[in-house]
C-alpha positions in Angstrom: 8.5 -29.1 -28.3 9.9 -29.9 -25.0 12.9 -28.1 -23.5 15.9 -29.9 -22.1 17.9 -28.8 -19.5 21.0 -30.6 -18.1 22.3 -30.5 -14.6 24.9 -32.3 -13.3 23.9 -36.1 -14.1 20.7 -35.4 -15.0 18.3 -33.3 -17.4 15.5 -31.3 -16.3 12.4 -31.7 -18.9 9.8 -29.2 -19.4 6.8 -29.1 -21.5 4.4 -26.0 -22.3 0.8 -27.1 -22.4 -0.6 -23.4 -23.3 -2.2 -20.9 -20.7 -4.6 -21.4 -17.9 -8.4 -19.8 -18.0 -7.0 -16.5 -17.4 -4.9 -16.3 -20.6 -1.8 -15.0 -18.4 -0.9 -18.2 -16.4 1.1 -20.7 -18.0 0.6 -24.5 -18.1 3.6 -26.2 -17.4 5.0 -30.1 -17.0 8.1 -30.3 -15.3 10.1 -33.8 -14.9 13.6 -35.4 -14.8 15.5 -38.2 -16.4 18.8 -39.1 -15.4 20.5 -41.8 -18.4 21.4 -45.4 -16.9 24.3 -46.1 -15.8 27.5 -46.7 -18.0 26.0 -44.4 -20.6 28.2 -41.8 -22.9 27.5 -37.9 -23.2 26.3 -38.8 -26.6 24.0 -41.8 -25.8 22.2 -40.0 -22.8 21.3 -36.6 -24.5 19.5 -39.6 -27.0 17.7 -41.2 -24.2 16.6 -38.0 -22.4 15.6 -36.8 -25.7 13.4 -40.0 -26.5 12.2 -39.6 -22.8 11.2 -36.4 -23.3 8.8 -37.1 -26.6 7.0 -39.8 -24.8 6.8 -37.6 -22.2 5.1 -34.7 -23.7 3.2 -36.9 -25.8 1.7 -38.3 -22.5 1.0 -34.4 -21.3 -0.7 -33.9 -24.1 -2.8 -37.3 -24.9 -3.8 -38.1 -21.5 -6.9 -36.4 -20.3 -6.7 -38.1 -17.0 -4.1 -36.2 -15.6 -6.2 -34.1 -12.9 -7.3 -34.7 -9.3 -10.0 -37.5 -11.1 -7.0 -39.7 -11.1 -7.4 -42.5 -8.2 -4.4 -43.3 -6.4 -3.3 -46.4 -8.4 -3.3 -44.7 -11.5 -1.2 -42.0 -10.0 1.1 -44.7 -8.7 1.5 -46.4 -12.5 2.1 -43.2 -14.0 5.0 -42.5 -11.6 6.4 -46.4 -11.9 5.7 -46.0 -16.0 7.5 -42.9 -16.2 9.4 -41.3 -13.3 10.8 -44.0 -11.3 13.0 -45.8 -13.7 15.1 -42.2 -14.2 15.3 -42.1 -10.3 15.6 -45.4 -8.5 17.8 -48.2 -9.3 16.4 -51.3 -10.8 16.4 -53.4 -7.7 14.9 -50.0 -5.3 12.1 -49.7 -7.7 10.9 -53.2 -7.6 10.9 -53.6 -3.9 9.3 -49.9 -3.4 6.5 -50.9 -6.1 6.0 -54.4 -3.9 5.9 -52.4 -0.9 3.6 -49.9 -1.6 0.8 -51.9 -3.0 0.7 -53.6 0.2 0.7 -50.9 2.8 -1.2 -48.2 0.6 -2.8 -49.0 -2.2 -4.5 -52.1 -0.8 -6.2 -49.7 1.1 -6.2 -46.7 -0.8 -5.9 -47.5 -4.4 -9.4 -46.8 -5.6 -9.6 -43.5 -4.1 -9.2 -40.3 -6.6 -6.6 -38.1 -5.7 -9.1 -35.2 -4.9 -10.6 -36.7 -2.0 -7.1 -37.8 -0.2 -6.7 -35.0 1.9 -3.9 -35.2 4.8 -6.2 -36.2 7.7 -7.1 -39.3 5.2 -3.4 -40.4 5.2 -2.9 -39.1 8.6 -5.6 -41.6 9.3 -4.1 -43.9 7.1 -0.5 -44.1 8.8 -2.1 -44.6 12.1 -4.4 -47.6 11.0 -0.4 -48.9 9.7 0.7 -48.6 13.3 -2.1 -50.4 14.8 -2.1 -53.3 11.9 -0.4 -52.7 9.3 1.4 -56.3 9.0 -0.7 -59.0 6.9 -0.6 -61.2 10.5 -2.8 -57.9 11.9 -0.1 -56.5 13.5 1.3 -53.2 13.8 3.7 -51.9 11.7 6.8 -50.1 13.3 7.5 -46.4 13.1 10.4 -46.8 10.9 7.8 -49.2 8.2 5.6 -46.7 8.5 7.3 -43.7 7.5 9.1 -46.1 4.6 5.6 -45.9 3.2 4.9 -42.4 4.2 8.5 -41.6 1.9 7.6 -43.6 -0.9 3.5 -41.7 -1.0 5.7 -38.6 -0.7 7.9 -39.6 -3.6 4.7 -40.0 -6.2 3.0 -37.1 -5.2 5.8 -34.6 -5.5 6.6 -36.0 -8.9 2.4 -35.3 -9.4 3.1 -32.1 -8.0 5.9 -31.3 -10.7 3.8 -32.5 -13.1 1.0 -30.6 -12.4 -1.0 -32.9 -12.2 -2.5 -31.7 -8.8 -1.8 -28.5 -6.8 -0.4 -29.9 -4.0 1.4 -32.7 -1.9 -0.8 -34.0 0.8 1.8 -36.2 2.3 4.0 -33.3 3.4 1.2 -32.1 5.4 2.0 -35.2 7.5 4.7 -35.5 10.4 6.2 -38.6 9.8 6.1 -40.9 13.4 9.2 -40.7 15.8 11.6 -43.5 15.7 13.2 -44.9 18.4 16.7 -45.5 17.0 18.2 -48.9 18.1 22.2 -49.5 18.5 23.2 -51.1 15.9 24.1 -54.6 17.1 28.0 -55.0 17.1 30.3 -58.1 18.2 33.0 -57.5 20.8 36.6 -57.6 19.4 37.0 -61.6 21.7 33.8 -62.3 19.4 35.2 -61.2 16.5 38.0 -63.1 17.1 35.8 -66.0 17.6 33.6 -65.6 14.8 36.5 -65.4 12.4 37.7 -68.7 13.5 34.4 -70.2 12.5 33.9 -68.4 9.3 37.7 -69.9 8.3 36.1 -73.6 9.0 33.4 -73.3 6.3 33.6 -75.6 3.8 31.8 -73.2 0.7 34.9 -71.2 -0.7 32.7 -68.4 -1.8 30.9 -67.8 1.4 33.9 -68.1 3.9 35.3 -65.4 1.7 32.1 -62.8 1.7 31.8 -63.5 5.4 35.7 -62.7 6.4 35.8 -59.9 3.8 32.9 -58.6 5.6 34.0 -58.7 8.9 37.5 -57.1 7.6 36.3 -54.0 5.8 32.7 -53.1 6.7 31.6 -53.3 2.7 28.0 -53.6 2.2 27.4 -57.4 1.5 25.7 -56.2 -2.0 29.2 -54.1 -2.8 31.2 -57.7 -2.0 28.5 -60.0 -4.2 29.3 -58.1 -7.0 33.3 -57.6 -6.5 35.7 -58.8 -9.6 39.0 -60.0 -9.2 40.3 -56.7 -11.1 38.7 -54.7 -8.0 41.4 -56.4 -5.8 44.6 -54.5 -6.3 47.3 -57.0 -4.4 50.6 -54.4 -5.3 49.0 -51.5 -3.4 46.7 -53.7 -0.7 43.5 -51.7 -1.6 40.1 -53.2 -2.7 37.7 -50.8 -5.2 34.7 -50.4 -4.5 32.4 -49.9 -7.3 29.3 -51.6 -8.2 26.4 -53.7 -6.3 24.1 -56.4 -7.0 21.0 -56.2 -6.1 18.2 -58.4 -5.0 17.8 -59.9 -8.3 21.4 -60.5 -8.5 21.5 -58.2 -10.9 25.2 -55.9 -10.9 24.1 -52.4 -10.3 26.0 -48.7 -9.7 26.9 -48.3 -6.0 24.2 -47.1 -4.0 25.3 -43.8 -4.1 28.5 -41.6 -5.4 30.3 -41.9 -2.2 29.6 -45.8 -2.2 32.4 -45.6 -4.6 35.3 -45.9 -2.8 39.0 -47.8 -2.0 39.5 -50.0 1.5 42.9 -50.2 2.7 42.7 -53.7 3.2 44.5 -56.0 6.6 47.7 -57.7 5.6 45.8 -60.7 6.9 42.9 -60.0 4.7 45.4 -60.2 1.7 47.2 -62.9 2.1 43.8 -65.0 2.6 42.4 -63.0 -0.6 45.9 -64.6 -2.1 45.0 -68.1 -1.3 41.1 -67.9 -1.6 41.5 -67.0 -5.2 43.7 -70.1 -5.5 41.1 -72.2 -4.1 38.2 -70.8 -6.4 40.2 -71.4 -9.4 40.4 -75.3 -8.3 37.5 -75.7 -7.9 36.1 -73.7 -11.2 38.8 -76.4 -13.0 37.5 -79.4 -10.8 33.6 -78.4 -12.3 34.3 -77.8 -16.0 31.7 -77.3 -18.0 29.4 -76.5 -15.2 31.3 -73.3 -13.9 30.1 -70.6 -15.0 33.1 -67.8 -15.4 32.3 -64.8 -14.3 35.5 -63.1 -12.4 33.7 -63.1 -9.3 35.6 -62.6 -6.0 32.8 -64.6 -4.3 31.2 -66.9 -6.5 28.5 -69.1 -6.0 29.2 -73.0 -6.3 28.2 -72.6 -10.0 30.6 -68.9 -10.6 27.2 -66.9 -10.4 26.4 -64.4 -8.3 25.4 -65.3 -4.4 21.9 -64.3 -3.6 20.8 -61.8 -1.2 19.4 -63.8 1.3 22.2 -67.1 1.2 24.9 -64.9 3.7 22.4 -64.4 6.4 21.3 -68.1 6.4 24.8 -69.1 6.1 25.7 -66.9 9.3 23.2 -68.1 11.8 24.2 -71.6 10.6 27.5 -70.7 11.6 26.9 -69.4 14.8 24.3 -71.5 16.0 25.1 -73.3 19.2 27.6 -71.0 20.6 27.8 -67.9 22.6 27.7 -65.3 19.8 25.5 -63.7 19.7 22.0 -63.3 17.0 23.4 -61.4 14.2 23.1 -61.0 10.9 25.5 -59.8 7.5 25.2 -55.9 8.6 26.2 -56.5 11.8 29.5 -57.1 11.0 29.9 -54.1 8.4 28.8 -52.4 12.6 31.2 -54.5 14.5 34.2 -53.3 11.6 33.2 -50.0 12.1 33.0 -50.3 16.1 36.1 -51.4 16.3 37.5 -48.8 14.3 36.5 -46.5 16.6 37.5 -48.2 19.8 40.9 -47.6 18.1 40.9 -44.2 17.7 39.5 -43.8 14.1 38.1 -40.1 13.7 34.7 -39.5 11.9 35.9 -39.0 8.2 37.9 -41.9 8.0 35.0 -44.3 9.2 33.1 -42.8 7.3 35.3 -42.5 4.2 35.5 -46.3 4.6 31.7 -47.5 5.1 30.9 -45.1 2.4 28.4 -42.7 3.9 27.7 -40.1 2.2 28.1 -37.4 5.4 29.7 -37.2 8.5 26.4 -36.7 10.3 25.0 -39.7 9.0 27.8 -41.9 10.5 27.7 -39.6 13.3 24.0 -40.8 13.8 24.5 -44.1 13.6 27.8 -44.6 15.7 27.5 -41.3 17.7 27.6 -43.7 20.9 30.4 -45.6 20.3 32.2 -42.2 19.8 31.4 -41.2 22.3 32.3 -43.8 24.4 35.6 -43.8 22.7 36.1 -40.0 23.5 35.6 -40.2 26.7 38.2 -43.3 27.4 41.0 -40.9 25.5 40.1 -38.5 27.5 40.6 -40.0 31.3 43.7 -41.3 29.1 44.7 -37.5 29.0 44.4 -37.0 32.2 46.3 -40.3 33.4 49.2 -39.5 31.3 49.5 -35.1 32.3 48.4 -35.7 35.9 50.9 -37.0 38.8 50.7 -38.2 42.2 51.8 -34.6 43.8 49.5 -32.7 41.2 46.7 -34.9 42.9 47.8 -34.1 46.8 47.3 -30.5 45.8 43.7 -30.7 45.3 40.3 -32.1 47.3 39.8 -35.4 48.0 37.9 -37.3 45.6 34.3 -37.9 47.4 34.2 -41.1 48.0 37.8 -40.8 50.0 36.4 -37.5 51.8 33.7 -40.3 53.0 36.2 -42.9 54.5 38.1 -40.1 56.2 34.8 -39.0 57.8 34.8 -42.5 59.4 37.8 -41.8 61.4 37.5 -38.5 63.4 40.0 -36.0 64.3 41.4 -33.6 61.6 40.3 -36.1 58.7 36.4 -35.6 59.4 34.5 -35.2 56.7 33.9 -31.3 57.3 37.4 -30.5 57.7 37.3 -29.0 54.0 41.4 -28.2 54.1 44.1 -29.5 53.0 48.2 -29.4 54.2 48.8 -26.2 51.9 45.4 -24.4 52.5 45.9 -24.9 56.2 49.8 -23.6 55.9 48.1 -20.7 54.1 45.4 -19.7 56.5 48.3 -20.1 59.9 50.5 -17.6 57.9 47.8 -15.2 57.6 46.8 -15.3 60.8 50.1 -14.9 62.4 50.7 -11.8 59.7 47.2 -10.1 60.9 48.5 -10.2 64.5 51.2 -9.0 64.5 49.6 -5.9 62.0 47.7 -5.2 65.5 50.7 -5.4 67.4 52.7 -2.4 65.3 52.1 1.0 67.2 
């Protein structure tokens, strides 16, 4: 029978297929399941438990699990049976999607004991060079997407036993050259909000404001309910997603779950926008759909995925803002943040990273632009006029002085005190001489 082990969220499931040749070695299937979301102690010992029959019933059954396995088989098994314990709903699909166009279009009929790492190596480059279905070539950062997701099947295949070792991490992913993230000025911000307050579609003005007010993910503010908004203490919770399917989903991950200290500004419009969606639900009837959304759709459902983004450049189109889309303005929130003095923990306490270094990576040059400015502030605010006189002249001075001859030439490296120095100890060397 299998054993189960729990850690933390999830349980670790092992089954015992016997020994190898050599009557010492054992044979051993190794997986995870982790229970969905919302589940009870009680109900997700059940589900591993259920999880773990199938599972070793598939050890055991399943003759095919060896390096004769071609690479789409491998890739059902780990959708079938790993993947739905491991990725959310919505991750899963679009992974699936994506890797039977960049790999197993190309790959799929190939058994697993003939792809060796030059054959993906290979593989990754043929991506680069055309790897979209126009013929072009697929970026660095599509590429190693794909190279991840390989990596994610055969490790699982790995733990499995299925083969003895994973190819893909015998592969250097590609180097990526990391792009700012595109961010609005705070007198385009300004701007932008203006607009945003002229749009006629309740539910979208208010996604796109909230957005620009508290850096949430736009998936975190599609699936927001009015018991999330907390108006007595000013905070909005932050605790669920929907995904591309519009389906509501845990936060992306445990430190997605979260509270924003929201504007004052952002409050009072939260205040009145909730007026305004109850009108209309009354003026509809029948036809609205209740569904406690902050940000409903014209029918109460949830806004898809793609609407925000089509609705922004709409927006903006025709004016000097510039090309931007949803997550820029979860960029331009946090930017500003910065710009205003905001250490590292709190941005990232309020984007919801799940490390410092990560929002260090992504905003490491906006702080540090924004150390630098506090630190000439420093300096301006310590440092006075007489300090300054004490000291050199800044190049570019020492250049202008050069210009005019006499004692303020350029090589005349001295200033009033040094020179005051230098007389005094000349006149004390002489008269040394001078004692008998």
């Amino acid at each position: 029978m299998a054993s189960i082990e729990k850690r933390g969220k999830t349980y670790r499931i092992t089954v015992s297929l016997g020994f190898k040749e050599d009557g010492v070695t054992r044979v051993r299937k190794v997986t995870s399941f982790k229970p969905r979301y919302g589940m009870t102690e009680k109900q997700g010992r059940k589900a591993a438990e259920e999880f773990a029959a199938k599972f070793e019933n598939d050890c055991k059954n399943v003759s095919n699990f060896d390096d004769s396995m071609t690479l789409a088989e491998l890739s059902s098994w780990y959708f079938d049976n790993i993947a739905p314990h491991t990725l959310r709903a919505g991750t899963l699909e679009k992974n699936k999607g994506q890797l039977k166009l960049w790999a197993l279009s190309r790959l799929g009929d190939k058994r697993l004991r003939d792809l060796k790492p030059a054959v993906f190596a290979e593989h990754f480059r043929q991506l680069r060079l055309g790897g979209k279905m126009d013929g072009g070539g697929l970026c660095a950062a599509s590429v190693n997407r794909s190279r991840a997701m390989l990596n994610a099947v055969f490790s699982a295949a790995v733990s499995a036993d299925i083969i003895p070792y994973n190819p893909i991490a015998r592969v250097k992913a590609f180097k990526e050259e990391k792009a700012e993230a595109p961010v609005l000025t705070e007198e385009q911000a300004h701007k932008l909000q203006g607009l945003i307050l002229e749009m006629p579609d309740i539910g979208m003005r208010g996604l796109l404001l909230t957005l620009l007010y508290t850096g949430a993910r736009t998936g975190e503010l599609r699936a927001l309910t009015w018991n999330d908004v907390d108006f007595n203490r000013g905070v909005i919770s932050i605790n669920k997603s929907a995904d591309d399917k519009n389906r509501i989903t845990p936060p992306k991950s445990k430190s997605s779950n979260r509270v924003i200290k929201a504007a004052s500004f952002l409050l009072k419009f939260l205040f009145q926008h909730k007026r305004d969606v109850q009108w209309y639900a009354a003026g509809l009837g029948a036809l609205w759909a209740e569904n406690n959304l902050v940000f409903p759709n014209r029918r109460g459902g949830v806004i898809t995925n793609s609407v925000p983004g089509m609705e922004l450049k709409k927006v903006i189109a025709g004016t000097d803002i510039p090309n931007i889309h949803p997550h820029s303005l979860r960029h331009t929130f946090a930017s500003i943040m910065i710009n205003k003095g905001a250490d590292v923990k709190t941005v990232q306490a309020n984007l919801g990273h799940s490390s410092a270094s990560m929002t260090l990576d992504i905003y490491g040059h906006a702080f540090a632009t924004a150390t630098a400015a506090a630190s000439g502030a420093v300096g301006d605010a310590i440092a006075s006029a007489d300090a300054f006189r004490r000291f050199l002249p800044a190049p570019e001075a020492t250049a202008k002085e050069s210009s005019g001859g006499g004692e303020k030439s350029g090589d005349n490296l001295e200033t009033h005190d040094t020179k005051r120095g230098v007389k005094g100890a000349t006149r004390r060397h002489a008269n040394t001489r001078k004692t008998p």
